[in-house]
N, C-alpha and C positions, 0 to 999 in steps of 0.2 A: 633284183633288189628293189628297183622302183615301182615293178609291180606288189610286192610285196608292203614296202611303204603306202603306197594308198590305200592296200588293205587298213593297216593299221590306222593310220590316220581316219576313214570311213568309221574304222571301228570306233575311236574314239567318238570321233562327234557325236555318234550315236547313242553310247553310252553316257554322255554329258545331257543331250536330250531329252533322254529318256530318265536321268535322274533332275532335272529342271522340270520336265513335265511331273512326275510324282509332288516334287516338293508345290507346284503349282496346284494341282488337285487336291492337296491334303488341305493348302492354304485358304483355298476357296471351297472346301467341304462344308458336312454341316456342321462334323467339331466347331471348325474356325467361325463361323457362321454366328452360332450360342455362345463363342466366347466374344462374339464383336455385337451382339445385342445388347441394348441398353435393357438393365433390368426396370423395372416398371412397378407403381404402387398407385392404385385408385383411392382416393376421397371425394365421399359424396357429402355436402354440406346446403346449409341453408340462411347463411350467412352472408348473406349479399354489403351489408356492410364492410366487409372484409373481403372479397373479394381480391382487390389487387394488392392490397397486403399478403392473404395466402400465395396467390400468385407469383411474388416476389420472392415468397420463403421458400417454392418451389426452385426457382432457377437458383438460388443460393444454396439447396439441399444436392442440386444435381451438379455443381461445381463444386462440391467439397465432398461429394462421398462416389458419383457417376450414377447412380437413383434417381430416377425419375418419378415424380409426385405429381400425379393430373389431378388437380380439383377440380369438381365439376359441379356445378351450384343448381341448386331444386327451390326456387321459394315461388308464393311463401311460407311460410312453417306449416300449414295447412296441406299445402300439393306434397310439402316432402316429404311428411308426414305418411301420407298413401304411398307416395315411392317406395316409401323403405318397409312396410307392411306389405304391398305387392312380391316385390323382390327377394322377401324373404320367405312367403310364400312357394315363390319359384328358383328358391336357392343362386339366386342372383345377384345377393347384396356385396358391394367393393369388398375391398380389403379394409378400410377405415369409416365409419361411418357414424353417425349419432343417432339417440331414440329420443325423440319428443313426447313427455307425457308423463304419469306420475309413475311412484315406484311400481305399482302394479305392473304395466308394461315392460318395464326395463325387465323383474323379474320374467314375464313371460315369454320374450325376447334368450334371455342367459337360460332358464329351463328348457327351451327348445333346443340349445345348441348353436346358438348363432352366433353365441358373444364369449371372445376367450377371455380365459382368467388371467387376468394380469399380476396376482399374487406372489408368485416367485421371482418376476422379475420386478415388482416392485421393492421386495425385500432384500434384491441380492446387493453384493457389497457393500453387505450392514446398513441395508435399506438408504442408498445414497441417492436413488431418485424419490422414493415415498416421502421420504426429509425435507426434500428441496419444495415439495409443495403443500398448500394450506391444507392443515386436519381436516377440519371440517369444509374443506371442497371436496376431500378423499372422500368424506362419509356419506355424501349424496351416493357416489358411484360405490359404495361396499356396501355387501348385504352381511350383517355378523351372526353369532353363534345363534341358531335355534328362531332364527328369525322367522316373522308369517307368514312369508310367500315359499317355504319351504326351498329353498336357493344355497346350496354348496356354499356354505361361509367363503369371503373374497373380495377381491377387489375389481371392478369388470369395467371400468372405466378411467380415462384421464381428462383430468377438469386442464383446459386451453386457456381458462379465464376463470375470475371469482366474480359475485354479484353480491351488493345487500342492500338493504334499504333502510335511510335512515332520515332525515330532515336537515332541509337547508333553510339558510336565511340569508335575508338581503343586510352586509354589511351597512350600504349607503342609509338605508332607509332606519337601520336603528339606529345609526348615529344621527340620524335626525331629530331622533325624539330621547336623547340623551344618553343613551345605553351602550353599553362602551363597546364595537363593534368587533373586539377581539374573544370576549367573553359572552356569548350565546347564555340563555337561560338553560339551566339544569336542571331545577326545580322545575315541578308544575304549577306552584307559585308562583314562583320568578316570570313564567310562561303570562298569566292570567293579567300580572302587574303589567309586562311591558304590553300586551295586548290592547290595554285599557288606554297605555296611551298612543298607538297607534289607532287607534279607534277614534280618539281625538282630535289627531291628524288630518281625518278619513285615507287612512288607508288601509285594506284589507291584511285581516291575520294569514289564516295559514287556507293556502289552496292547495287541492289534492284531486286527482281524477277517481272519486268516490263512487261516481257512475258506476264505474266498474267495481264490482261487488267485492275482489277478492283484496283490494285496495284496503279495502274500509276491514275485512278479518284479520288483514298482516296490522294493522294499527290498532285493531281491538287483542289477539292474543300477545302484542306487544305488551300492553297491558297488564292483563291476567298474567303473564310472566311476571310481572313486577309487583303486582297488588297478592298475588297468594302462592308464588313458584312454582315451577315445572311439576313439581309432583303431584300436586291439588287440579292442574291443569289434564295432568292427564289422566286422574282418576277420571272427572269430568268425562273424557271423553270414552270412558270405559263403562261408564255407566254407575260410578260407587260414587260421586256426588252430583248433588242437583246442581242444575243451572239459579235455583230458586234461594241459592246458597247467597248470605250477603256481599262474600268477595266477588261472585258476579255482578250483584244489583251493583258494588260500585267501578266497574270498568263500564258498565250501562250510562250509570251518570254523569260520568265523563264527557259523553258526548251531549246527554244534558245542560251541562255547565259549560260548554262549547257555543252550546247554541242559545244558551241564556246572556252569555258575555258577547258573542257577537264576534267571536273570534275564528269564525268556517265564512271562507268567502262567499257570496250569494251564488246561489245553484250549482253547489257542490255535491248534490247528492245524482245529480245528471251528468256531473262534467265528465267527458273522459279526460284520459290522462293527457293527451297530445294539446287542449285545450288550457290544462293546468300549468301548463310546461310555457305554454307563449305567457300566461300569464303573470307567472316567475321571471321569466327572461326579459320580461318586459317591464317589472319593476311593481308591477302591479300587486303585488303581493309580498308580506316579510318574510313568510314562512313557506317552507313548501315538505310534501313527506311525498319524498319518489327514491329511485331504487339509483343505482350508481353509473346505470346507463346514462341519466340526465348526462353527465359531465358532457358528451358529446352532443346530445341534443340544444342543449343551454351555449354551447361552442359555436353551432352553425344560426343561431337564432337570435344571438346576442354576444359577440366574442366579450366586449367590456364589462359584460353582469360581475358584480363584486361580489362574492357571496363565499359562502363557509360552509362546512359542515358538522353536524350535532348527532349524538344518540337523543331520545324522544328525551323529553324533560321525564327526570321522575316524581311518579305520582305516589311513591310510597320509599322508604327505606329497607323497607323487609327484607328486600329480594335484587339484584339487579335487574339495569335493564336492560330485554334481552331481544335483539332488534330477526328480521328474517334475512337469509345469506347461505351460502354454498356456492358450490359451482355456479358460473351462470352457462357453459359451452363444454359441453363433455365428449368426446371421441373414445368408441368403441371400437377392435377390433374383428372383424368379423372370424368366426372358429374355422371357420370350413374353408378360408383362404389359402390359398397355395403359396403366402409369401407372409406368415404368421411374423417370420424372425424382422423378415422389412420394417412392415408396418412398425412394429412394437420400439424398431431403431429412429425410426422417423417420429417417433409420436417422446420418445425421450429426447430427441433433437431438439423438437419444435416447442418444449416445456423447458430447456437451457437459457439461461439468466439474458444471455444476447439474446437469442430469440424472442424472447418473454418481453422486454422492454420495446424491442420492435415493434411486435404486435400491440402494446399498450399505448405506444408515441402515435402509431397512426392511427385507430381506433378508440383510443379511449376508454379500455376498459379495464378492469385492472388483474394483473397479470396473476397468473396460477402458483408461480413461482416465490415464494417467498423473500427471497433473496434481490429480487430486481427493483424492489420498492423505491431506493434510493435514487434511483434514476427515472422516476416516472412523473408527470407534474402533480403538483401539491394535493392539488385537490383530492386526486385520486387516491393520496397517500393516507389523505386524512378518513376516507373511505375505509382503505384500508386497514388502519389501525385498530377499527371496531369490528375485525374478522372472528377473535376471539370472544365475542358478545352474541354471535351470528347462532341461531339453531332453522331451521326447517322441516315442516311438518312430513318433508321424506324420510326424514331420520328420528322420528319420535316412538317412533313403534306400535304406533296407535293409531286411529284416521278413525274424524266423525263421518256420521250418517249424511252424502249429499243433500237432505233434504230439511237435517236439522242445519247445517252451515247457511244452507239460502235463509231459511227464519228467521236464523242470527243476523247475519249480514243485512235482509232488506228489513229488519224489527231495527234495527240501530238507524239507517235511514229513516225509520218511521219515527224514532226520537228525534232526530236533528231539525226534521218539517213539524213537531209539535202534535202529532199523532199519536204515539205513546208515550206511556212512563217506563223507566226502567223496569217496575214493577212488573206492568203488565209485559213486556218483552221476556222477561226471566220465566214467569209463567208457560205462554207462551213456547219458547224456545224448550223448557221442559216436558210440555204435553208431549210435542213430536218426537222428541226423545224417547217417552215412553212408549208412545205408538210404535216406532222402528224397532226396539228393543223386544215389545212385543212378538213382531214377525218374526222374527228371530229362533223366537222359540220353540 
């Protein structure tokens, strides 16, 4: 019997053993293995301003969902620019990424296959994330029906942030000269009056980094938006009206009567923008026209600057006025990803009203989200409100001839330094028109 008993007993432990070993190997198999790996999502960005704000919304994406989000930063917009052309190239590119550059690229990026289409899941649940953010930041990132770069009608990106550009003034400095610093001028009357007496003062009207060319085109087709509407605007650019046209000659003398009154700060047609901005922040200036990034640049260069925000005074009643704005930070997903559904989770995550206001409070910029506004500082709000005035020459369906836009742009600097007349700029700007148009044919 005792022999017998240790049989059994042998037996057992054995068979205990040998079912603890199983359960051991299956635990530590590779099943177990892919079920104890963190899943993983790449962004590549170029955003160094943000940096440890993304960073932050990473470790708060991977405690609420177990996703991991590695940002990995390319600047500046230049290097990342080649990155992400390299890489796509060599079928390399993240899971999340963004394209630098006009519509053209963006379409030849979505016609290769590189960029999924966000359309269905922007639309699902009765379009309860396409809602939640600004139309026209959507419309930078969708290409619509029958559009020029021949592109699958859609939507292939999501705007992280909005931008526009519109003008600021120095509170302090108009209540100096009697102007009630709650109420900015609307008119371009109202504009020329209190100029005159700022000029009395000696203090400088409005500074602008005009240097930069494309400066001085976002405040001239400001303009022409207002003096003859979008649709005269874009015949223009189609070639069925001249530049030689009188609603042009008077967005030309604009800058005439600018520079007649005395109201463009000295050597503004040189400054850059980063120039314009200490010059604002520093009081030196009432007026300034920059885009909605200032808030943050005016923050680190002058925390106390009093100052407000305006749409451009108008110069006509006809038409509003219709300032430049969209997206300013867009993220694509890349097609060819192996983790499509992630991304697309993380990218409605990081566009959620907490998120949104996050990224707004540390940066400065103003959020994509519609809804987060209430919670953002003022300034930004007041940015904001002039989202519905915003258009962008991504979204016009049209684009001038490179060569005719330099004429425009450096013929308008050539008004402000006393070099031409409107006149002669209209002419001008129309020759090369017709020379390009010519090629064409």
């Amino acid at each position: 019997m005792k022999g017998l008993y240790k049989k059994f007993c042998l037996f057992f432990m054995l068979s205990l053993f040998t079912v603890f070993l199983s359960v051991f190997l299956v635990s530590c198999g590779p099943n177990a293995q892919n079920k104890k790996q963190v899943k993983s999502i790449k962004v590549w960005h170029w955003m160094s301003d943000r940096e440890n704000a993304f960073l932050e919304l990473a470790k708060r994406y991977e405690i609420e969902t177990g996703v991991r989000v590695n940002f990995e930063l390319y600047a500046p917009s230049d290097a990342y620019t080649q990155k992400v052309r390299a890489a796509a190239q060599t079928n390399t590119l993240p899971d999340i990424f963004g394209i630098l550059g006009e519509k053209r690229d963006f379409a030849s990026f979505v016609k290769s296959d590189y960029v999924y289409d966000l359309t269905e899941d922007m639309d699902g649940e009765n379009g309860a994330w396409k809602n939640k953010l600004f139309a026209k930041a959507l419309a930078v990132n969708e290409f619509e029906q029958a559009n020029s770069f021949g592109v699958k009608p859609g939507i292939y990106g999501v705007p992280i942030d909005v931008t526009n550009i519109q003008m600021l003034y120095n509170k302090d400095l108009l209540q100096a000269v009697g102007s009630d610093s709650s109420n900015p001028p609307k008119t371009w009357k109202d504009l020329i009056e209190i100029n005159r007496k700022l000029k009395a003062k000696g203090v400088q009207g409005l500074v602008s980094g005009w240097g930069e060319i494309w400066m001085i085109d976002c405040f001239a087709s400001n303009y022409a938006f207002n003096i003859m509407g979008k649709d005269k605007v874009l015949d223009t650019i189609r070639g069925e009206v001249s530049y030689n046209d009188p609603d042009w000659i008077k967005v030309f003398d604009l800058f005439r009567e600018m520079r007649d009154e005395g109201l463009l700060a000295s050597g503004i047609v040189t400054m850059v923008n980063k120039t314009a901005e200490q010059l604002f922040a520093n009081n030196r200036a009432a007026f300034a026209f920059n885009g909605s990034w200032c808030v943050n640049v005016y923050k680190g260069m002058n925390p106390d600057l009093n100052y407000g925000v305006m749409l451009p005074p108008q110069a006509s009643d006809r038409y509003p006025m219709t300032i430049w704005g969209g997206a300013g930070s867009s993220f694509m997903v890349n097609k060819q990803s192996k983790n499509i559904q992630e991304a697309v989770k993380f990218l409605k995550w990081i566009t959620e009203t907490d998120q949104q206001v996050y990224l707004s409070k540390e940066t400065q910029d103003l959020p994509s989200n519609k809804y987060s506004l209430k919670d953002i500082p003022m300034v930004l709000s007041q940015f904001a409100s002039a989202m519905d005035n915003t258009t962008h020459p991504n979204v016009w369906g049209a684009s001038e001839f490179p060569t005719v836009i330099e004429t425009f742009d450096k013929g308008i600097q050539s008004i402000i330094i006393g070099e031409k007349t409107p006149e002669q700029l209209a002419r001008e700007v129309q020759q090369v028109k017709e020379r390009e148009m010519a090629k064409k044919q």
